[in-house]
C-alpha positions in Angstrom: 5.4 15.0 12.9 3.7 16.3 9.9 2.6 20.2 10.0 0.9 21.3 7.0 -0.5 18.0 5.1 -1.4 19.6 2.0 2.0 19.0 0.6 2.3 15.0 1.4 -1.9 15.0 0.1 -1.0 16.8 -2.9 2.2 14.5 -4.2 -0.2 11.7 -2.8 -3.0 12.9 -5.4 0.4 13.0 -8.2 1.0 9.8 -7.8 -2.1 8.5 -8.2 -2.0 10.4 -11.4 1.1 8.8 -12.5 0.2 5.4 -11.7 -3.4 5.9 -13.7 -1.6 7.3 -16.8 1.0 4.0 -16.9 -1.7 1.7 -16.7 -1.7 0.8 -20.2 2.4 1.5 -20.7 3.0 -1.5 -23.1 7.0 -2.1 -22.1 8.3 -1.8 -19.1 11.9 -1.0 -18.3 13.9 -1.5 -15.1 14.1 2.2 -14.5 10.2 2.2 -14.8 9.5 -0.9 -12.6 12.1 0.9 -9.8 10.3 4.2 -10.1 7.0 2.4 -9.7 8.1 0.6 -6.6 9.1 4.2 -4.9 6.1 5.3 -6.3 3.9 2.9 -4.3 6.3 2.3 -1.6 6.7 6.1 -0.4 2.6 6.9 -1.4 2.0 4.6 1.6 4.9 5.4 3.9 3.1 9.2 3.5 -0.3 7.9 4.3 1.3 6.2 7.5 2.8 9.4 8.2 -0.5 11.7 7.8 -2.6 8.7 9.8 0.0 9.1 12.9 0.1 12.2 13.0 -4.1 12.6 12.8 -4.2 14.4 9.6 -7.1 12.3 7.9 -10.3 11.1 8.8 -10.5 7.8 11.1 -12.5 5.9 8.7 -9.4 6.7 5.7 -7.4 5.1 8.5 -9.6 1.9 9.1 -11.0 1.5 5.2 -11.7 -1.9 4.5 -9.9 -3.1 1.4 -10.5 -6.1 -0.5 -7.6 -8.1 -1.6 -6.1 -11.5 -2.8 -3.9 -13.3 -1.2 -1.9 -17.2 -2.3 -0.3 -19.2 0.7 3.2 -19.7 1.1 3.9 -23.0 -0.8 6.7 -23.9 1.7 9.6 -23.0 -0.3 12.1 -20.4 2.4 11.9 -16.6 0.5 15.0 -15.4 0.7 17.0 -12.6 -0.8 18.0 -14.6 -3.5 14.5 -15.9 -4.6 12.4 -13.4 -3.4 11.5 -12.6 -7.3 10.2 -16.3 -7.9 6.9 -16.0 -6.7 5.5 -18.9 -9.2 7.5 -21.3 -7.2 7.5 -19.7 -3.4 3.7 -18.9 -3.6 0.4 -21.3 -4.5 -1.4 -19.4 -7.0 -3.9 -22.2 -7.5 -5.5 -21.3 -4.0 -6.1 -18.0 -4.1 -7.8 -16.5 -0.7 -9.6 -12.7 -0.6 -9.0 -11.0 2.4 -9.7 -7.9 4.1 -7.4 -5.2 5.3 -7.1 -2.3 6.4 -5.4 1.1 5.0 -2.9 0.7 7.9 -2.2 -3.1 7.0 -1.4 -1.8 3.5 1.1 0.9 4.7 3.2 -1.9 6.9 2.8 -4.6 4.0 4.5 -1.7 1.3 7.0 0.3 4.0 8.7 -3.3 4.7 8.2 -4.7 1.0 10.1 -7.9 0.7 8.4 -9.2 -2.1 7.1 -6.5 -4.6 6.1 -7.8 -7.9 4.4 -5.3 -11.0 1.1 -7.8 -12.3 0.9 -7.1 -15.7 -1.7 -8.2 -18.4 -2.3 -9.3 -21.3 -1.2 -6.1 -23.3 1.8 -5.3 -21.0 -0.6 -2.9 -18.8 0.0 -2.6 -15.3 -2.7 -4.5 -13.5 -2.0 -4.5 -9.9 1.3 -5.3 -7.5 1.9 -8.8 -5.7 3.3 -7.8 -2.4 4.0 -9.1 0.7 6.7 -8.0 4.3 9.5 -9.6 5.9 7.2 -10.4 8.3 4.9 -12.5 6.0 7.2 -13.7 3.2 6.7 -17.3 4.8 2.9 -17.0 5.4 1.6 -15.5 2.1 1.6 -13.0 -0.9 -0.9 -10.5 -1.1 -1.9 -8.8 -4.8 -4.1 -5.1 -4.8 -4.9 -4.0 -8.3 -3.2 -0.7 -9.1 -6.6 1.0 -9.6 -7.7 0.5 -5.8 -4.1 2.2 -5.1 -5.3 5.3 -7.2 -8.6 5.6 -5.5 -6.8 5.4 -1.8 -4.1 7.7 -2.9 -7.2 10.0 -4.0 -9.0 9.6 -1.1 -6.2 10.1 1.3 -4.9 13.1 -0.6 -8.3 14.9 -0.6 -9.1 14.2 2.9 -9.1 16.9 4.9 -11.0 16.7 8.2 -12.7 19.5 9.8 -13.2 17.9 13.2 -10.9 16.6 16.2 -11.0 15.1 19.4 -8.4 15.0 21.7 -8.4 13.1 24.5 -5.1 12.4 27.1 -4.5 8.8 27.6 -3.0 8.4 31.0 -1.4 4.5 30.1 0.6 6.2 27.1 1.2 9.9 28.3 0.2 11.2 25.2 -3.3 12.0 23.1 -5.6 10.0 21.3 -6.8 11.9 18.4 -9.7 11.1 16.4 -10.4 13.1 13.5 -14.0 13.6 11.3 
């Protein structure tokens, strides 16, 4: 259980930095796509970590976020072709959906597929993604700016109200926080 937030919102509010200034890195090497990946991967395992344990705001927890998503093309993703999204993925249908901050935390925690989108210029442009759980289903892409802006909302949210209240069913609290 988390204590004092401010340290997880302030390396949350780091990373967003870090992600805005390689946004227009030209080359990319393996060291650089890894450290991305942790990057990402561990800026939303925190905000899973500050949302259990009731240290943002309720609407942080339940922002709706607009994303793409392509369907499975039928081809099993495996370990071994995980990486070959042109050929596992139909990128001729693409579908927006809407998610939720807590969707994205499960999606990046149990990354199976995780995939830098770059442009044009070698810029990073956003992340195709998608879990072990929905490998066979469909990929999902979020453009690295709308992971800045949650990693700056989340790491300046502070909340200056809660409400506790015991839930018999799970012997614990439910807290919602303002």
């Amino acid at each position: 259980m988390i204590w004092e937030s401010h340290y997880w919102k302030d390396d949350l509010k780091r990373q967003a930095k870090w992600l805005r200034s390689r946004r227009r890195k030209a080359t990319w090497a393996d060291g650089s796509v890894a450290r991305l990946e942790k990057s990402v991967m561990l800026g939303f395992y925190a905000i899973r970590k500050l949302a259990e344990a009731a240290k943002i705001s309720n609407v942080n927890v339940s922002r709706e976020i607009q994303i793409t998503a392509f369907p499975w093309s039928g081809k099993v993703v495996t370990r071994l072709n995980w990486h070959r999204i042109d050929e596992l993925y139909d990128f001729e249908s693409i579908q927006a959906l809407t998610v939720d901050t807590i969707f994205l935390c499960h999606q990046f925690v149990h990354s199976y597929v995780f995939c830098p989108l770059f442009d044009e210029q070698g810029g990073l442009k956003g992340i195709y993604f998608t879990s072990d759980r929905y490998r066979n289903d469909r990929l999902h892409c979020i453009t690295v700016e709308q992971i800045i802006e949650l990693f700056r909302q989340i790491g300046n949210d502070y909340p200056s109200e809660q409400r506790w209240n015991f839930n018999n069913d799970k012997q614990d609290y439910e807290v919602t926080s303002t």
